[in-house]
C-alpha positions in Angstrom: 134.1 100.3 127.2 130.5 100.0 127.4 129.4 103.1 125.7 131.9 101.9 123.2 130.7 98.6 122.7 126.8 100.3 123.0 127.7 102.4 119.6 129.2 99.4 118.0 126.2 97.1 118.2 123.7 99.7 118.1 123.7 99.8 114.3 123.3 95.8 114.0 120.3 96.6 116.5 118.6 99.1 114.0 119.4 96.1 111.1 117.9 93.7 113.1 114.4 95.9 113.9 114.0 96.3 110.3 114.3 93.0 109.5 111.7 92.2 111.7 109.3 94.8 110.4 110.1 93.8 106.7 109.5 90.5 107.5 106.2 91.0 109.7 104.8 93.1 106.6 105.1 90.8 104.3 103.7 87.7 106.1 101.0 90.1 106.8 100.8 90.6 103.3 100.9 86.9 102.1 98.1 85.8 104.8 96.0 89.0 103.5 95.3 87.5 99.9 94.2 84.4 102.2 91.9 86.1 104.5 88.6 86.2 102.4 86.4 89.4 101.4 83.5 90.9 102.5 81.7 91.0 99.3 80.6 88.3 97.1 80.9 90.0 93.9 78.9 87.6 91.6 78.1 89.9 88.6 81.6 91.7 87.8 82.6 88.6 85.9 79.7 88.2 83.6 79.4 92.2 82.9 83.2 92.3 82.2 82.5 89.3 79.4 79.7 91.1 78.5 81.6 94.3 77.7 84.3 92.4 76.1 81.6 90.9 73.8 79.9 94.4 72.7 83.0 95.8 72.0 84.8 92.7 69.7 81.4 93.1 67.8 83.2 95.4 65.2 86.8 94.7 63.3 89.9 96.1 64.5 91.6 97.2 66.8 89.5 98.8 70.2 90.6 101.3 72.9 89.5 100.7 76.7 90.2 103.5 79.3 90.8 101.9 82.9 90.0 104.7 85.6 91.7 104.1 89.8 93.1 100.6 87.9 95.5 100.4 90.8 97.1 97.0 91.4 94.2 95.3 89.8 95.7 95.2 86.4 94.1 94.4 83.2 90.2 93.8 83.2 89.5 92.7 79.4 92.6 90.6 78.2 92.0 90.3 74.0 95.1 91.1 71.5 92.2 93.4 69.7 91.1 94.9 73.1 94.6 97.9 73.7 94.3 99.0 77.6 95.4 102.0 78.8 95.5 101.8 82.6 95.6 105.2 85.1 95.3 106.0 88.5 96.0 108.8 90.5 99.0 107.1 92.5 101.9 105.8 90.7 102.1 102.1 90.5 104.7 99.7 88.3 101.2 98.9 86.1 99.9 102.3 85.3 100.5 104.2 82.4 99.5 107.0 82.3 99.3 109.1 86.0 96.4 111.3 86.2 93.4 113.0 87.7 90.2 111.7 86.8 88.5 115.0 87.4 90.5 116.3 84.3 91.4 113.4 81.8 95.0 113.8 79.5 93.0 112.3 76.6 91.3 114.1 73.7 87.6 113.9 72.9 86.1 110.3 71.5 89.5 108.4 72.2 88.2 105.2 73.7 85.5 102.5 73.2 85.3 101.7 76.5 85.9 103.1 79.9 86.0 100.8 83.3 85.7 102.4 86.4 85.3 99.7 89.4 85.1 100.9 93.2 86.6 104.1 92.2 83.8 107.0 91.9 83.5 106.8 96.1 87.3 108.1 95.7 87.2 111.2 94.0 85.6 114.1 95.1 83.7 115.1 92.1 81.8 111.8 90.6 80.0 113.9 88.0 82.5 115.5 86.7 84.7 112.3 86.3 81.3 111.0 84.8 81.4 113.9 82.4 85.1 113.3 81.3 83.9 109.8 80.6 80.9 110.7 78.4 83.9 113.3 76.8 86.9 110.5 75.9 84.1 108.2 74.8 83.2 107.9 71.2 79.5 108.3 70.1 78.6 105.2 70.5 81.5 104.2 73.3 80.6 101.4 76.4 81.0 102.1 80.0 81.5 99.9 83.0 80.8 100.9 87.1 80.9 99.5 90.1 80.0 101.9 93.0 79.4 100.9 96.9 76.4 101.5 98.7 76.1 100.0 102.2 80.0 99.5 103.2 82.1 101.8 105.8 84.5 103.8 105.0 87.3 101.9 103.5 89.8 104.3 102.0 90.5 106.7 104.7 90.4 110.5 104.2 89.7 109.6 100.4 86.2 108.1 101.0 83.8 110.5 100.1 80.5 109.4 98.1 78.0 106.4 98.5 75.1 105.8 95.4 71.8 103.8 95.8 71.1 101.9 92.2 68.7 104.9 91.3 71.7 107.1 92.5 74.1 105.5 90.3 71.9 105.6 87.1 71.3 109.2 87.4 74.8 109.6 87.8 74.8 108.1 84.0 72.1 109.8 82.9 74.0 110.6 79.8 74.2 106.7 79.0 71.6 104.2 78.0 71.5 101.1 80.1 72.7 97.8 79.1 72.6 96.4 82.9 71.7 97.5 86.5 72.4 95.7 89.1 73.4 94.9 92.6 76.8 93.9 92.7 76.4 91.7 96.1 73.0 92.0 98.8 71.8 92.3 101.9 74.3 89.7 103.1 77.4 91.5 102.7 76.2 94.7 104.1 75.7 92.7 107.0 79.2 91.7 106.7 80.1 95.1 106.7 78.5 96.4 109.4 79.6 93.6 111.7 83.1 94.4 110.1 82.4 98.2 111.0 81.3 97.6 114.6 84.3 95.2 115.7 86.4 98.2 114.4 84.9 100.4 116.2 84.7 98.9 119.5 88.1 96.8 119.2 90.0 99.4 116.2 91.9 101.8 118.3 95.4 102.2 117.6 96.6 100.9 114.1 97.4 97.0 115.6 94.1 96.5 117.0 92.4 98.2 114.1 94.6 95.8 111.6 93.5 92.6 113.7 89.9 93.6 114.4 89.6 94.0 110.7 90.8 90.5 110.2 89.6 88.9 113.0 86.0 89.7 111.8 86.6 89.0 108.6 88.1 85.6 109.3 85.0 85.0 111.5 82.0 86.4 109.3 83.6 85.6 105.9 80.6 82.8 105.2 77.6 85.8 105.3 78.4 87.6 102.2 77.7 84.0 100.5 73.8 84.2 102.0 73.0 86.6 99.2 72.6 84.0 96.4 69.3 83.1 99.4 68.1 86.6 99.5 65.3 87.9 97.4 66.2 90.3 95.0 64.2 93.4 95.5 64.2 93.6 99.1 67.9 92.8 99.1 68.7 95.4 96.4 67.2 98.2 98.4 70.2 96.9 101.0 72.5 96.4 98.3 76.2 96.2 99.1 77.1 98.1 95.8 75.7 98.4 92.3 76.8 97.9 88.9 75.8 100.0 86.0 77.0 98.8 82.2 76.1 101.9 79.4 76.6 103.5 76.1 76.6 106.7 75.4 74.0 108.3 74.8 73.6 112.1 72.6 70.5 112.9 75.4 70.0 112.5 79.9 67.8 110.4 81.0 64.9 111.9 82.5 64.8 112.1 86.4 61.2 111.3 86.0 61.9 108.2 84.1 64.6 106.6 86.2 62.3 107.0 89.4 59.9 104.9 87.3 63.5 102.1 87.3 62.7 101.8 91.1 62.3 97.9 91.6 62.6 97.3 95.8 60.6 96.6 98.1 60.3 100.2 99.9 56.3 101.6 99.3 56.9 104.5 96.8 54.9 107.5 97.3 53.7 109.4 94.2 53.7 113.5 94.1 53.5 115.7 91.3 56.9 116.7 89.6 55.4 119.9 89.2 54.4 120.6 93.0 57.1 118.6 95.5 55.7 117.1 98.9 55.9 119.6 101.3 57.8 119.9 104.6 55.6 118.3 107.9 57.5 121.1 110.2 
């Protein structure tokens, strides 16, 4: 009779789990978009308007690839501005499923390209950066956002991190419109202190979950103390950068984009032509 009875209810047991789970998700979920961020992104805004206002400067219709667009949705909302949104993950928004590393689009396609905290992802930023310059036309817009001083935040798919001079030599075939620090010293405070609780609180997937939130919930006023930092000393401890470009026929000479160097760091000076030497 027991076993019997055990076999009937066992089933409402298994309904009764999942319900739980489903329901422990997604008021994870809903106090997740409470729980503020570690960056305080104050330029993405005014570069995307930016962008939206170089590329309305001709008549008709224009074409803007989004690259990694994810959940994030449209980034330039005009009826003259036609988005095509990809990613490498299917998502109810996407349309069109694809590796960045080898673009399903033909050659000068799109005005603009937008590629935000996606280039750490993929394991090849210059060649995605090469398929950009390809889909572009001649005198096509690009927009990027690339971390610098955050942890690893996408797992096994976190490979690459770009100093500002980094990032503009990785669009050395692009003239620059704007390049700048996309949050400061703050926030890579934020991050590190978000970093360490992980790591001395993270093991196992709850505590890493609640760590992660805990010090969020608790630091979540830093990232605002970059608006007090000064900017050259901060930038050399930016959080991320931003780079907005056109394309350009011609790279950018390395020479000339060490001369871009605007921090706070003494620069020593050597001849291109003979590099310093080793001290071992």
């Amino acid at each position: 009779m027991d076993k019997h009875h055990s076999r009937r209810t066992l089933p409402w047991r298994d309904a009764c789990a999942t319900i739980r789970l489903v329901t422990m998700k997604t008021l994870l979920k809903a106090a997740d978009r409470h729980i503020p961020v570690l960056t305080n992104n104050r330029v993405q805004a005014r570069n995307l308007r930016i962008l939206e206002k170089l590329l309305l400067e001709r008549d008709g219709e224009r074409r803007l690839l989004v690259l990694g667009a994810g959940e994030a949705g449209v980034p330039i909302q005009h009826k003259r501005v036609r988005c095509t949104l990809t990613d490498v993950r299917d998502h109810p928004t996407i349309d069109v499923l694809c590796d960045a590393h080898d673009l399903p689009f033909g050659e000068a396609e799109f005005d603009a390209v937008v590629a935000i905290a996606m280039l750490e992802h993929v394991a090849d930023p210059a060649q995605v950066v090469s398929e950009i310059h390809r889909v572009l036309k001649p005198d096509g817009l690009v927009y990027s956002e690339i971390p610098f001083l955050q942890r690893v935040h996408a797992g096994a798919h976190d490979y690459t991190r770009f100093t500002m001079l980094g990032h503009r030599r990785l669009f050395r075939m692009f003239d620059t419109i704007e390049l700048v620090q996309v949050a400061g010293a703050a926030s890579s405070l934020a991050w590190a202190i978000n970093g360490f609780g992980l790591a001395v609180f993270g093991r196992g997937r709850k505590r890493w979950y609640l760590a992660d939130r805990m010090t969020r919930l608790l630091f979540w006023w830093l990232p605002r103390l970059d608006r007090l930092l000064a900017a050259p000393a901060s930038a050399d401890s930016a959080c991320g950068t931003a780079f907005l470009g056109r394309r350009a026929a011609y790279a950018i000479d390395d020479r000339d984009i060490a001369q871009l160097y605007r921090g706070a760091v003494p620069t020593r000076t050597w001849s291109w032509e003979s590099p310093p030497r080793s001290s071992s």
